[in-house]
C-alpha positions in Angstrom: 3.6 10.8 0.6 2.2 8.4 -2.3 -0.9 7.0 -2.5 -3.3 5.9 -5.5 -7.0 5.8 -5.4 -8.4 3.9 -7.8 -10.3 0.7 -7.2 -8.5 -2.6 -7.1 -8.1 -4.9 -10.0 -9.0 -8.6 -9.2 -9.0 -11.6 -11.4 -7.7 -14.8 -11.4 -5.3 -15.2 -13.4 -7.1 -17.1 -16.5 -9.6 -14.3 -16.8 -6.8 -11.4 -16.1 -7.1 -8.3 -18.3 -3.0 -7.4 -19.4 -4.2 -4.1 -20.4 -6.1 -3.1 -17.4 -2.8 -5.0 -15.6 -0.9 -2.7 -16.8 -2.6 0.1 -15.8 -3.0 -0.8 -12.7 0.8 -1.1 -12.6 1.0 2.4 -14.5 -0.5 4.2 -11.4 0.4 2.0 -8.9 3.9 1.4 -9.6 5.0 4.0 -12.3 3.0 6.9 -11.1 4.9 6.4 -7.3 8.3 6.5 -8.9 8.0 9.5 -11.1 6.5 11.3 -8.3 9.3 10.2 -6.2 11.9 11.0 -9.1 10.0 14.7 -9.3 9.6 15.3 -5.6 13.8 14.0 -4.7 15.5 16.8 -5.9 13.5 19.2 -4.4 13.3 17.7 -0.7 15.9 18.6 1.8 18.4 16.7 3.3 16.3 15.8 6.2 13.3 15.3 3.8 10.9 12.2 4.1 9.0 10.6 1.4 6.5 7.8 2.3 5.0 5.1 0.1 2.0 2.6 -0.1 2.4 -0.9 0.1 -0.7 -3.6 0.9 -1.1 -6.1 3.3 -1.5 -9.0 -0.2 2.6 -8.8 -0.9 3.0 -10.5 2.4 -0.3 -12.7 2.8 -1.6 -12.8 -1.1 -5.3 -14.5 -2.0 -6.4 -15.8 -5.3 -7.3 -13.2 -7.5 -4.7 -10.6 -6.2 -2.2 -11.8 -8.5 -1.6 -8.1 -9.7 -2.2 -6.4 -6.4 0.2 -8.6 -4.4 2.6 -8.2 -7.3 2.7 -4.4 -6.7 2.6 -4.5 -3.0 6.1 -6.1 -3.4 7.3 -4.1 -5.3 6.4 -1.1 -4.3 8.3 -2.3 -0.3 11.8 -3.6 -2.8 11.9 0.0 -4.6 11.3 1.7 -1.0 14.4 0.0 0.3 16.4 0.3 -2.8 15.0 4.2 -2.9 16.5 4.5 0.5 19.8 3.8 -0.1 19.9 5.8 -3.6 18.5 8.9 -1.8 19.6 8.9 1.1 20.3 11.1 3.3 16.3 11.4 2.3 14.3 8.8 3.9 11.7 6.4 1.8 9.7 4.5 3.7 6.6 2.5 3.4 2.9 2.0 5.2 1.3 -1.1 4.2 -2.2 -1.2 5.7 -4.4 -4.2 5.7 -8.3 -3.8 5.5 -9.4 -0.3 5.4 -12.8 1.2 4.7 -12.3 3.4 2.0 -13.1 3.8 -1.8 -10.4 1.1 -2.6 -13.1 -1.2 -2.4 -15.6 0.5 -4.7 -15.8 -1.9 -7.4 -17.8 -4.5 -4.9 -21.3 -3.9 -4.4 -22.3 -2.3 -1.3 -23.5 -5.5 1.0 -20.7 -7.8 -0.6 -18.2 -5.2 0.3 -19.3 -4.2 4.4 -19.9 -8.8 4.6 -16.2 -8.6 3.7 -15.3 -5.8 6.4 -17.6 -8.2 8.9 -15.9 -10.8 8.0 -12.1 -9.3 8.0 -13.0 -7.7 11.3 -14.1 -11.0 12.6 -10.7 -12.7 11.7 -8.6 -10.0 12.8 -7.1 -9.9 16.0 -8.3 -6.3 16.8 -11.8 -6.9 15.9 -12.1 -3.9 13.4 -11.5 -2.7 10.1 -9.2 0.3 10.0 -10.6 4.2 9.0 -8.6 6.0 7.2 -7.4 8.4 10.3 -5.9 5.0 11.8 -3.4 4.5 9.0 -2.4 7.9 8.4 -0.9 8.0 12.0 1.7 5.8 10.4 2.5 8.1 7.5 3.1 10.7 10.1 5.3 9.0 12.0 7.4 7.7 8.9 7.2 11.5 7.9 8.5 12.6 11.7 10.9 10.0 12.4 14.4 11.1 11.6 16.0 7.8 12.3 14.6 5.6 10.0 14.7 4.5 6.2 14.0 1.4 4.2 11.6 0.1 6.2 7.7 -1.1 5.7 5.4 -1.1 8.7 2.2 -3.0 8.1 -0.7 -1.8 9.5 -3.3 -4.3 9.1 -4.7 -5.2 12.7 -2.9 -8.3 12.5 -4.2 -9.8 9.2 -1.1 -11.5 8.5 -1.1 -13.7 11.7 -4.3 -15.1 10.7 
């Protein structure tokens, strides 16, 4: 399993930071694929590896311009992963709202008015915890019959 820490980077795009765009892209993007490329040749044939995606490559917001941009492509390299692999699976969880320290670069009352707010919205009337999502990476990790595939796990954020 992949997964980066570090807080999000958003700016619209006329005050963006390349550098710090890069970066971001470096551990996001780069730092999944070597670790896939180091982990592949030692999993077994039955072996699982599961990425993170984000709910903003499939319903973006100003500002996200970087962070939707990875989100894509970190679901394209999954599938193409999948097929290059395979008989290793590569699949992807892309949660939505979650409470964790992705959100650390907002102050504490702008960041739980945006959880009230996103849990307002959302169709299951909450904002995930971590343990919610990582029933998903679990199930990618046990489920033998399937690859290529990105499961978004946002409490149907994308429908509204």
């Amino acid at each position: 399993m992949y997964t980066a820490g570090e807080e999000l980077l958003l700016a619209p795009l006329a005050e963006l930071d390349l550098g710090k765009a890069r970066e971001f892209f470096d551990v996001r993007y780069w730092g999944a694929l070597a670790a896939v490329q180091a982990a592949s040749g030692r999993l077994a044939r039955d072996g699982s590896i599961v990425l993170t995606s984000g709910a903003a490559g499939h319903r973006p917001h100003a500002g996200f311009v970087i962070g939707g941009s990875v989100c894509a492509a970190m679901e394209a390299v999954a599938r193409t992963l999948a097929i290059e692999l395979a008989p290793i699976r590569v699949n992807v969880v892309t949660p939505g709202f979650v409470d964790t320290g992705l959100w650390s670069n907002l102050p504490a009352e702008v960041r739980q008015q945006m959880f009230r707010e996103a849990a307002a919205r959302l169709p299951v009337g909450h904002v995930a915890e971590p343990a919610e999502i990582a029933e998903h990476y679990l199930s990618f990790m046990r489920g033998r019959y399937v690859t290529g595939q990105s499961l978004i796990v946002d409490g149907g954020g994308v429908l509204v």
